[in-house]
C-alpha positions as CSV (number, residue, x, y, z in Angstrom):
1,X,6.2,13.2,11.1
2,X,7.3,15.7,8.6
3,X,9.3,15.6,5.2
4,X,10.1,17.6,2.3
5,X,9.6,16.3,-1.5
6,X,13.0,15.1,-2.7
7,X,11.2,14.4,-6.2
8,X,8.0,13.1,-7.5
9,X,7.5,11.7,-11.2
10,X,3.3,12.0,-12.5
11,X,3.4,9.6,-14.8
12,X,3.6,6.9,-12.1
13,X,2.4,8.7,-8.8
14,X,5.3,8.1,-6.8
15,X,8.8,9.6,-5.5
16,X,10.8,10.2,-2.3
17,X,10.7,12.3,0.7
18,X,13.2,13.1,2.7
19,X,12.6,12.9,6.8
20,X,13.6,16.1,8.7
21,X,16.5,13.3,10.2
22,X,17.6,12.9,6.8
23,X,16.2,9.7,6.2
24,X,15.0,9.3,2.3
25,X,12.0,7.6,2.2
26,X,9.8,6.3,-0.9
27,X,6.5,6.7,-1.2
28,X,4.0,4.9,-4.0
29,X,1.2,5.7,-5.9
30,X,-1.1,4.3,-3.4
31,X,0.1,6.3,-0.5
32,X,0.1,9.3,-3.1
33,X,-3.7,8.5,-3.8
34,X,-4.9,8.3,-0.2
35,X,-3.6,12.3,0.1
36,X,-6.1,13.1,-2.6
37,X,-3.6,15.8,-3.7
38,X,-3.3,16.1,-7.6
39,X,0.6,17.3,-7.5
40,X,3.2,17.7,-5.5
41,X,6.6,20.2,-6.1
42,X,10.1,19.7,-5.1
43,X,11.1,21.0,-1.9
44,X,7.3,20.9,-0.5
45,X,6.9,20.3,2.8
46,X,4.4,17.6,3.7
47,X,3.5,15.0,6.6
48,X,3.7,11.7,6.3
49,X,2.9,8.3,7.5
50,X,5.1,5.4,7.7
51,X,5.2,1.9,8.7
52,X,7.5,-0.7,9.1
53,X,11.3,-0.6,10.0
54,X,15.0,-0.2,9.4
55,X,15.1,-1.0,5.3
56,X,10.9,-1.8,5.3
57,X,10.3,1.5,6.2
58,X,7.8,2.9,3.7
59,X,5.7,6.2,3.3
60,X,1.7,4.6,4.0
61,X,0.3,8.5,3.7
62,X,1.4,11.8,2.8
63,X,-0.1,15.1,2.6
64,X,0.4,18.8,3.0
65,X,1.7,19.8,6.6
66,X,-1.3,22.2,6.7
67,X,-3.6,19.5,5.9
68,X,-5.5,16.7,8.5
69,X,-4.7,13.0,8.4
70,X,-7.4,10.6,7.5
71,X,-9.0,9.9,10.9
């Protein structure tokens, strides 16, 4: 599924997304680690992975759209 960066802070890793439905989604250092990206801007488009439902729906894995998931 695709997003676009809503914002992203560097000190902790983490931010939001926002879903192409217009969902906004957070996503944690962890899922920001697995991208092994080292930034990411506002407005960026990237795909994402989530899991869970309704309010414990969370970003897993996130990277550019141009980019392969882990596999």
């Amino acid at each position: 599924m695709q997003a676009t960066v809503r914002d992203y802070a560097t000190a902790t890793r983490s931010g939001h997304v926002i879903l192409d439905d217009g969902s906004l989604l957070p996503f944690g250092a962890d899922a920001f680690d697995r991208s092994g990206l080292r930034l990411l801007r506002l407005g960026q488009r990237v795909r994402v992975i989530v899991h869970g439902e309704d309010a414990d729906r969370r970003v897993v894995f996130l990277t550019l759209s141009t980019f392969l998931d882990p596999a």
